[in-house]
N, C-alpha and C positions, 0 to 999 in steps of 0.2 A: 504493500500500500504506500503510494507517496505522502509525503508529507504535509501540512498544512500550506496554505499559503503563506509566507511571511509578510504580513501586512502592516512595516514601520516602518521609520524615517533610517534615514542612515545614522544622524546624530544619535538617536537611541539601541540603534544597532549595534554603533562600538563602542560607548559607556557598559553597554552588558557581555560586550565579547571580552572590554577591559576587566569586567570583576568578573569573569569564569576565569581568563587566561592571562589577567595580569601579568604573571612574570616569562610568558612564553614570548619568543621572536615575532613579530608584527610583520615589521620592514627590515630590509637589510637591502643598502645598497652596494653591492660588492665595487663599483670602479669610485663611488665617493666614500667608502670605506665609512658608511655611516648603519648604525644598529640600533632599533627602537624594540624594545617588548609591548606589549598591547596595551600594559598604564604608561608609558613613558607617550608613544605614539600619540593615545587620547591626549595626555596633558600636554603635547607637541599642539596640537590639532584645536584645543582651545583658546591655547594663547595667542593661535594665528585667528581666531575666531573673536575673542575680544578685541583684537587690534584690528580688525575690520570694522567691528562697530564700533569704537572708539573712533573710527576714519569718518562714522555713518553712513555705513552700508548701513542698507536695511533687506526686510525682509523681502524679496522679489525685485530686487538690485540683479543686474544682469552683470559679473563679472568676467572677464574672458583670459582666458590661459594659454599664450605662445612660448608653449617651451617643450622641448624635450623628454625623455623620462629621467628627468630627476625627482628625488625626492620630495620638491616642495609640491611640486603636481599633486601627490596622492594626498598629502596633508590639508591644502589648497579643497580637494575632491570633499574632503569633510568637514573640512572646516567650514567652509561655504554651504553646505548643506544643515550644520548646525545649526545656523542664524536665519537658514532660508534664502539666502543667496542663488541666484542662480547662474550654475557656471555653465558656460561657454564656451567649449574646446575648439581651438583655429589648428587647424593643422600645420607641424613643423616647417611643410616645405611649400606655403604659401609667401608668394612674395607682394609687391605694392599693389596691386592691380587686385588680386583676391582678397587683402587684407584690408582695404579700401572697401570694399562691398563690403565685408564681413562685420565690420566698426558702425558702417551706417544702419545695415540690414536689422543688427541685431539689440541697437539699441545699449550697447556697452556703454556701462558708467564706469568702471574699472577695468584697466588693462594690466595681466602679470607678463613679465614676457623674459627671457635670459638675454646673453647678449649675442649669441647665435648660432647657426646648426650648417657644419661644413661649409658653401659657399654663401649660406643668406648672413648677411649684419642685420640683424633685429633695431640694435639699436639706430645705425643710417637710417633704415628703412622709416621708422616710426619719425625720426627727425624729417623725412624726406616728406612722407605724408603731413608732416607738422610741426610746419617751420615753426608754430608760437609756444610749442613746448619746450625749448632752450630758456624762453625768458621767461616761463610760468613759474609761480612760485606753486610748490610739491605738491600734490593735491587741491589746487587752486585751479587745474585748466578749465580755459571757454575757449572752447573752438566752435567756427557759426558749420563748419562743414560738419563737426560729428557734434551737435547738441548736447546728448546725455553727458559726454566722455569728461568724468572730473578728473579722475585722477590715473598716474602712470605708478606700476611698482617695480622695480627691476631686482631678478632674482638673481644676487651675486657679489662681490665683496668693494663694486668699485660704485663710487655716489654720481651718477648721472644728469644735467639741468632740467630742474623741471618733473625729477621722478623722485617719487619717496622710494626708500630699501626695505628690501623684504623683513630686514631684521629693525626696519621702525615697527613693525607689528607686534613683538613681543613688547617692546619698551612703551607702545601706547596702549597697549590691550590691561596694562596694568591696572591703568585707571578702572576698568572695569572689574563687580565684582561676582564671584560665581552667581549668584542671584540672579541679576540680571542675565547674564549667559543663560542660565535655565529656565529662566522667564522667554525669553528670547526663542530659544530651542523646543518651550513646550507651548509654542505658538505654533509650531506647525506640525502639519498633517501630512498621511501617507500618500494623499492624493493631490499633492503641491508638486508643481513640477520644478523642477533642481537640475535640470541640467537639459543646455541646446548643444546640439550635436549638427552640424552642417554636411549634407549628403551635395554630392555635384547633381545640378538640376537639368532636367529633360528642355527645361526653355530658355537654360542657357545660366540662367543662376541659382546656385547654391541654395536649398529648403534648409530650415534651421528645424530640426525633428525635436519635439519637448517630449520630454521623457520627468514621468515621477519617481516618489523613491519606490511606489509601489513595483512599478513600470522593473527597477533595476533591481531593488534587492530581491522582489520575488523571483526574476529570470534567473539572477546571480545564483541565491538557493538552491534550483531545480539543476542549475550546470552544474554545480558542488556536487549535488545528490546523484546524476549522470557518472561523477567521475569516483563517485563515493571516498569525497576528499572529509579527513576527519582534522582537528586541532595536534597532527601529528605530522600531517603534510606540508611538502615545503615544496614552494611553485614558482617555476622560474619563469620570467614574464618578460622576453625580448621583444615584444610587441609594442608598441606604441597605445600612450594611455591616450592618446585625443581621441581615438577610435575607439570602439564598446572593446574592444576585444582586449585592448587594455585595461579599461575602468570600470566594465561589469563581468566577462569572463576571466578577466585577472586581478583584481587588486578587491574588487568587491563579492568577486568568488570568494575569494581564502577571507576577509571579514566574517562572509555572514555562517564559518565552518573554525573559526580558531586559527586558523593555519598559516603558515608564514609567507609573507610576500618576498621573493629574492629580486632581485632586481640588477641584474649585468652590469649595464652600462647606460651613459644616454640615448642610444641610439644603438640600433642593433648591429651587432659584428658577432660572425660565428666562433670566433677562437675565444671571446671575452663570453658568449652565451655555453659553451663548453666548458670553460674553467668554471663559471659561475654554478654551474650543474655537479659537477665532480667535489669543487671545494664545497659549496652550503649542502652537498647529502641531498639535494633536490628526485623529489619521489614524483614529481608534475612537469611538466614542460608545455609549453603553448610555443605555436608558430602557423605563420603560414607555409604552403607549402616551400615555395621558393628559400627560408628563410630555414627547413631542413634541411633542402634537396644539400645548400654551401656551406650546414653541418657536416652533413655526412659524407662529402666531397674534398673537404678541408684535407690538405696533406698530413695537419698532423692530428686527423681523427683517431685515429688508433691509440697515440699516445695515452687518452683517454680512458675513464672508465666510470660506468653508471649503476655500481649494483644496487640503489634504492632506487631508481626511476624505474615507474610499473604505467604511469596515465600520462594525462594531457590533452590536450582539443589540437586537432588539424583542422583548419579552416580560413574564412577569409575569400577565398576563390576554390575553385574545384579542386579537386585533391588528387592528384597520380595517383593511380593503386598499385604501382611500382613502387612510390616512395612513401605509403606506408606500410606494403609489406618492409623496407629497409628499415624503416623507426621502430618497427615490435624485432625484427630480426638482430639488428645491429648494434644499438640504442638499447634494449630488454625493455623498452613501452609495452608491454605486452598487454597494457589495457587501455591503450590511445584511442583517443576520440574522435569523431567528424563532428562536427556542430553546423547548422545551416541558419541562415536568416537573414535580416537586414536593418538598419538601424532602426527602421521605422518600427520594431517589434523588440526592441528594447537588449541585446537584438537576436537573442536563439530561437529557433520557434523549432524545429529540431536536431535531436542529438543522437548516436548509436549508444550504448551502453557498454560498460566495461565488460559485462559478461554473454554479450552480442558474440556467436561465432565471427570468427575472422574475415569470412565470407561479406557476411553483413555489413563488418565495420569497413569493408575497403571497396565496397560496392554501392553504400546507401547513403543517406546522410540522414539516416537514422528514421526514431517518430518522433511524435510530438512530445514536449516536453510534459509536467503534470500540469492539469485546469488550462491548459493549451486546445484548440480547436483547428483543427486541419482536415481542409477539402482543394478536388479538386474538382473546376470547371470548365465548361467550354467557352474560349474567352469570348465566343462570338454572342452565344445564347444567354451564358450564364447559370445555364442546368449543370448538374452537377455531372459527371462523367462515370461509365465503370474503370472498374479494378485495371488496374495497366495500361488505361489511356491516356496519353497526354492530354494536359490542357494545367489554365494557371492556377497554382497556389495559390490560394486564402487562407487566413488566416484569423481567430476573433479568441479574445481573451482578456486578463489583467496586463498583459505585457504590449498591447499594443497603444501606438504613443497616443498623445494628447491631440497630435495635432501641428503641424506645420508652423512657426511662429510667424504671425502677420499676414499666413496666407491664407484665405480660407476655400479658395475656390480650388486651390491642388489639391487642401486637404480631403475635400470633398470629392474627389477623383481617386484620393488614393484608398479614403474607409465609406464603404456604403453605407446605407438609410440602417442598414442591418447589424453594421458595429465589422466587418468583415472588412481586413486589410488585404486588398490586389499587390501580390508580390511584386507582379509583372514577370515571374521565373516559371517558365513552362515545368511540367513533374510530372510522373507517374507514381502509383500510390499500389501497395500488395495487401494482400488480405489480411495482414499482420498492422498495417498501418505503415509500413517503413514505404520511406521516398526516395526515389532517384528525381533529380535536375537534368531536365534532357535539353534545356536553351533557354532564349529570352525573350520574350515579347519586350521589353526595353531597347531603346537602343544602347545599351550599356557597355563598356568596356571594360572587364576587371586586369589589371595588373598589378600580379605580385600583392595582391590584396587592398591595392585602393582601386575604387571605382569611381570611373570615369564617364562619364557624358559626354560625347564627341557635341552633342549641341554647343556644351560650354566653349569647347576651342574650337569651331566656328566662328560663334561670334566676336571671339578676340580676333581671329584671322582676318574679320571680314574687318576690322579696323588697318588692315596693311595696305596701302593705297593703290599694291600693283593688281590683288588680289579681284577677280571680278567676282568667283564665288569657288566655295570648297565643301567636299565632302570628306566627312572625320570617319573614320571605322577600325574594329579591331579588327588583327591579325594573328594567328596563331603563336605562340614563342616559348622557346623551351625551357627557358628559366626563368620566364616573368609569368607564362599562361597564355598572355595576351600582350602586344605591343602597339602601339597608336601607329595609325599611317593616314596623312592625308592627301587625298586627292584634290591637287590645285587646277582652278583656270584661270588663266590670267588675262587684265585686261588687254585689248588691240593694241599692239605694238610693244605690248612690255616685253623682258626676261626677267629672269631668276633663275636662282640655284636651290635645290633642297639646300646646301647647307646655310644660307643668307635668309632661308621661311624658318628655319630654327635658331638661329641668332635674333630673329625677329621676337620671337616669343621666350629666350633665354631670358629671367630677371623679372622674367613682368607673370610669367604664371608656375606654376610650382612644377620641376624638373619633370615628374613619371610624366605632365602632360606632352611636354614639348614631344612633337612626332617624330617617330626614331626613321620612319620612312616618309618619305617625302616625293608623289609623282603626279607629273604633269599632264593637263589631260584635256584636249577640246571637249568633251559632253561627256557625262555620268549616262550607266545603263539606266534606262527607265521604262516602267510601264504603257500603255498604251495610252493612259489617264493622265503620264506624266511624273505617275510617282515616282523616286529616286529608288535603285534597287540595290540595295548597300550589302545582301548576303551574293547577290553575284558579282558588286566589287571584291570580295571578301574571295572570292572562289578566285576570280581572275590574279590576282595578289600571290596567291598561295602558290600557282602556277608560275606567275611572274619570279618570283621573289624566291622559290623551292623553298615552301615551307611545310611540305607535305609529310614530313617527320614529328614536328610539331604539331599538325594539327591530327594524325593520328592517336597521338597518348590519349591512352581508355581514361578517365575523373570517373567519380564515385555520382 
């Protein structure tokens, strides 16, 4: 029998994981060589939570978080949840162009951000967008372009113009006193939503998905009890926390189970996600698939050795069933997981089981999770299909989001009259309940686990002046899944080069987009109607380009 629902806040989640597991490991960041137990973490996570509202934050304050996985992230994740905060994950490898939308769109009064990740300067960047933050005094800004945005915090040792330090939050949070904190924290409810999540959008911009605590800790719960992680578990989490697979299958997994959060590095590297495995005793590991395949490929894999690692979640994009026979073989996962979903479901909706035959777990991507609802339909009718037919994924439950922020008319496209979320991911379904993903009625691109909207880099393209119009599409690729390629037309009399249409969008939209292929083309295949027919660009490409190794690998 599954478990109840867990139907509480996060703030209240880890005050009671702190007096079950007080003195047990919480976090451990192995490359900033920092180690919380579950009371030290809470008491980390309050101080950062006083010194928010000592800032006045308030309850339903939209805070936004560009950084890394560091440490302050996850603390950041609760702390802002305690006071009702709502955070706002921007992804790492957004640069001025998406992060400019993202500040407007979402209504951000507080920005946390480091000072940067491989080629982006966070700090330039934000100066670049906002030249009158050098002369603001620290939580004082007005800017007329982003209205809400008071105040800048930078997470790091150096004092920036115009930004307060992460570590003014302890020294202002003083002023406040537990009282208030728990006045504050037991003002909210399970049904409050704490965190926007931004998915890349079909019409070209970014949807901010609201998700409650209900929405995460209950998902979080059911993926624990999927992997049947106990307060002895230790889970290594080379994933990135802006995405769910961070912040609700990894860091608010191991919460709402006792179990300890490891955490590599800031940013994923297979030699640093291996040592991190071997040195904390780690019994879990999460990745996508790509993010094994350059584990278990690393020259100095062998060196290595895992004898407590048994679980973990493969997911993200489609999963080789190559490389997870290699992770229960190689690795000893021998009760690794597929998990399927999308943020808008908070975001599992299903998962295999650890004592799923091996069959199952490298051919499905499981069932539904518990108090979870899965069908499938015909996407034309909307009648529900038999047993081994394709057609789309629905979904209806406590896990599906609130709601699109500010949009109501996608929202209403995406959950019907009936409460039932359209994945847009075609499936077939067996008598057991288990799913296979056989496509997409989206036009979507997954690489290496972010998803992409060819809409979105469009209509950046269509901003190039030589540009007359382009067509965005995936391609098959054997160590991302999927690879971006667009098809250019250019205006009368112009040239270019692929490599000058990817200089064009270097800087301005975040790296996995820039297309890695680049071809020129008088007319797009199309219908008789005129529609644009983007699976036999996809076909023509594969042929063009010999990707036909690639787009063979069997996915679960």
């Amino acid at each position: 029998m599954a478990e109840e629902l867990l139907d509480l806040t996060l703030g209240d989640l880890l005050d009671r994981q702190a007096e079950r597991f007080g003195s047990r490991d919480a976090l451990v960041h192995v490359e900033h060589g920092i180690r919380y137990t579950y009371a030290e973490f809470r008491d980390e996570c309050n101080r950062v939570a006083k010194g928010l509202l000592a800032l006045g934050v308030q309850k339903g304050d939209h805070i936004g978080i560009w950084a890394t996985n560091y440490p302050e992230w996850i603390i950041a994740q609760f702390a802002t949840a305690k006071i009702g905060a709502i955070l706002v994950t921007v992804n790492p490898s957004y640069r001025t162009h998406e992060l400019d939308y993202i500040l407007r769109q979402s209504d951000t009064s507080t920005l946390l951000l480091i000072d940067s990740y491989r080629t982006s300067d966070y700090v330039g960047m934000i100066n670049e967008l906002i030249p009158e933050l050098k002369d603001a005094e620290p939580g004082q800004l007005h800017v007329a372009k982003y209205p809400k945005l008071q105040r800048v915090i930078f997470i790091g040792s150096e004092r920036h113009a115009g930004m307060l330090q992460w570590s003014d939050l302890a020294s202002l949070g003083a002023q406040i006193t537990d009282d208030k904190l728990r006045g504050q924290q037991g003002g909210c409810g399970p049904g409050d939503v704490i965190n926007i999540q931004y998915t890349s959008g079909t019409t070209g911009f970014p949807k901010g998905v609201q998700l409650t605590h209900t929405n995460v800790v209950g998902d979080a719960s059911y993926i624990a009890e999927c992997m049947r992680l106990t307060e002895h578990d230790r889970l290594c989490i080379p994933v990135p926390f802006y995405h769910c697979f961070g912040c609700v299958l990894g860091t608010l997994c191991c919460v709402t189970r006792g179990a300890a959060m490891i955490i590599p590095a800031e940013y994923f590297d297979p030699i640093k996600t291996l040592y991190a495995t071997q040195q904390e005793h780690c019994t879990a590991l999460h990745g996508v698939p790509t993010m094994f395949i350059a584990e278990l490929q690393h020259p100095d894999f062998d060196r290595f050795s895992f004898p407590e690692l048994r679980t973990g979640i493969m997911a993200g994009s489609p999963c080789p069933i190559e490389v997870m026979k290699q992770v229960v073989e190689r690795m000893g996962a021998k009760e690794i997981t597929i998990a399927y979903g999308q943020t808008e479901s908070s975001p599992v909706i299903t998962q295999t089981r650890t004592d799923d035959p091996i069959e199952l777990r490298v051919s499905t991507v499981g069932r539904a999770l518990p108090h979870v609802e899965v069908k499938i339909v015909d996407p034309e009718t909307g009648a529900d299909v038999t047993l081994g037919t394709q057609g789309e994924l629905c979904t209806r439950g406590f896990h599906v989001m609130k709601g699109y922020y500010n949009m109501p008319e996608a929202t209403a496209k995406a959950i019907d009259a009936d409460g039932w979320l359209h994945t847009g991911d075609l499936a077939t379904m067996d008598e057991h309940g288990y799913c296979k993903i056989t496509g997409r009625l989206k036009d979507m691109i997954i690489r290496g686990g972010e998803n992409i909207y060819p809409r979105e880099i469009e209509e950046f393209l269509y901003t190039n002046a030589k540009i007359a119009d382009v067509q965005v599409i995936g391609v098959p690729d054997l160590k991302y899944g999927e690879e971006v390629m667009a098809w250019v037309k250019l205006k009368d009399g112009q040239t270019a080069t692929p490599e000058e249409i990817r200089d064009f969008c270097r800087g301005k939209i975040a790296h996995f987009k820039v297309p890695r292929y680049v071809t020129f083309v008088d007319e797009f295949p199309m219908t008789v109607t005129g529609k644009i027919q983007k699976y036999k660009m996809r076909e023509t490409a594969i042929d063009q380009l010999d990707l036909h190794t690639a787009a063979n690998v069997a996915t679960a």
